[in-house]
N, C-alpha and C positions, 0 to 999 in steps of 0.2 A: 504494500500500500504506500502511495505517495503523501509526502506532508503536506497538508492545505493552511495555507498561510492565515485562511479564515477561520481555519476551527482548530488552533493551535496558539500553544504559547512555549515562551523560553524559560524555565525554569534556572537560575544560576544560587547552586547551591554552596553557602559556606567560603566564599573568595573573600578571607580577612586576613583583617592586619596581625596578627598573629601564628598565625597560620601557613601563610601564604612562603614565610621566610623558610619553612623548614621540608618543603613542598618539592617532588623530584621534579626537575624541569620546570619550576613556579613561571619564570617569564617566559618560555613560552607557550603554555595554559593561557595564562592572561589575558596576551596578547593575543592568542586565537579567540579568549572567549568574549576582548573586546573588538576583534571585527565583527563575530557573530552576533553581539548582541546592539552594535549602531547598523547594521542589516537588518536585524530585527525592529528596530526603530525607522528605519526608512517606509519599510514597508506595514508598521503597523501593527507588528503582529506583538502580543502584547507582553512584555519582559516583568519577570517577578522574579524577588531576590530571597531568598532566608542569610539567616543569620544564627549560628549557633552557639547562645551562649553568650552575647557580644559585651558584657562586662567581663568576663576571663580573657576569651578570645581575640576580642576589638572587633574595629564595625568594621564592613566590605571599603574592600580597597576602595580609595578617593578615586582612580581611575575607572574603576567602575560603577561608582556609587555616582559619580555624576550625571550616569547615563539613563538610571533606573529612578521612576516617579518614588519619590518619598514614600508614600501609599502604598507602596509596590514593596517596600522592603520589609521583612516580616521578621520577627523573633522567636527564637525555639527551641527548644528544650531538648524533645527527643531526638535524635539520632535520623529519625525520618520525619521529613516534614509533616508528613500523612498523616502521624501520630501527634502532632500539635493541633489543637483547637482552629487558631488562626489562619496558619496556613491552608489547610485543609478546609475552611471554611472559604476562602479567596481561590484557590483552584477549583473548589467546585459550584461556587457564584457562576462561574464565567464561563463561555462554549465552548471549551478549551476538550474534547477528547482526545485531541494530542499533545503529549506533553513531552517537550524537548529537554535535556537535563546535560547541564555542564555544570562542572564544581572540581569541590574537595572534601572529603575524600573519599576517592572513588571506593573504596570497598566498602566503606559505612556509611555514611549518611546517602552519599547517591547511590549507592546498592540499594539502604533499605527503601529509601524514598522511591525508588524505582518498581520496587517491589509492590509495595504498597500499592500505589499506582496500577498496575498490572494488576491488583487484587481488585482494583475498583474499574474492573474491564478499560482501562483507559491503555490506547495505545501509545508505547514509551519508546523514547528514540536517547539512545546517549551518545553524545558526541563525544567520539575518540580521541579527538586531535585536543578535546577542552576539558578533559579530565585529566586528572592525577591525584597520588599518592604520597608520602613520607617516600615509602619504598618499591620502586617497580614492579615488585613479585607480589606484592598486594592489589596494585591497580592489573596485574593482566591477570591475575587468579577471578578479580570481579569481571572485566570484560567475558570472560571465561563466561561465567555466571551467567552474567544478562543473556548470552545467547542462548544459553541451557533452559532459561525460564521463561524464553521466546520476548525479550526487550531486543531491539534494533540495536545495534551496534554503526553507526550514522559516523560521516567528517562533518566539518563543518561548511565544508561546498558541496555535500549532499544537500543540506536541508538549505544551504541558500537557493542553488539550483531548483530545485522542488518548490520553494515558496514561490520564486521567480516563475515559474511553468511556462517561461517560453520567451524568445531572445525577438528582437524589433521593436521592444515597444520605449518609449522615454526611460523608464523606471530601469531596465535591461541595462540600456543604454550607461547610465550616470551610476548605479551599482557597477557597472563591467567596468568601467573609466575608473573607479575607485578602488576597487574592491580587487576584482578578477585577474589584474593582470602582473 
């Protein structure tokens, strides 16, 4: 199944300032998950943040915190978003039955939250190139996972690709000039 820019959103899990330093390959996660997510803003589709913890932790990176509506940034406790009140109450507001997932860390919070997800029939896509781990052998142990538990295993120019559905038009155009090349 293809991702519909209309009935999807970007979930970006857990990109804090504490966090972020001790992260394998942290810059470039970031840096992927901030094309993906001014993509995601061009076109609308609509971008929601958690936060885990964010008095321990600290809040989502200033570089991506700028990108994300206030509103949009959530706090939380559990391990899975699914399992906080809030959050879960904000993804299932909204017509989102696909839900795109980039973060940290990939084996626990974007495992369970992915999981979760799948448990509430919601079609789940994680972007490979916008996840990571502390330790390698943890984030490809969960990639592992997601495919086992039928979650999509997506780049981050899959699901632009897909939002985009199709090249000629303005929007193509000023994404390709930016973004694509």
């Amino acid at each position: 199944m293809l991702i519909h820019p209309d009935k999807s959103c970007l979930l970006v899990i857990d990109i804090q300032e504490k966090m972020a330093p001790v992260i394998h390959q942290a810059d470039e996660v970031i840096d992927n998950c901030r094309w993906l997510i001014e993509i995601a803003n061009r076109l609308e589709v609509p971008v929601l943040a958690t936060e885990q913890y964010p008095q321990g932790l600290g809040y989502t990176l200033p570089q991506l915190r700028q990108l994300i509506a206030e509103e949009n940034i959530l706090e939380k406790i559990h391990f899975s978003a699914m399992s906080d009140a809030e959050p879960n109450r904000v993804i299932n507001s909204g017509k989102h039955n696909q839900v795109i997932l980039v973060g940290m860390e990939t084996h626990v919070c974007v495992l369970q939250t992915a999981i979760e997800l799948k448990q509430q029939a919601r079609e789940v896509y994680v972007v490979e190139d916008c996840v990571s781990s502390r330790k390698p052998a943890d984030r490809a142990a969960a990639l592992e996972r997601f495919r086992h538990c039928g979650i999509h295993v997506v780049t981050r120019e899959m699901v632009a690709f897909e939002w985009l559905r199709r090249a000629g038009t303005d929007t193509f155009r000023d994404i390709s000039k930016s973004y694509l090349r």
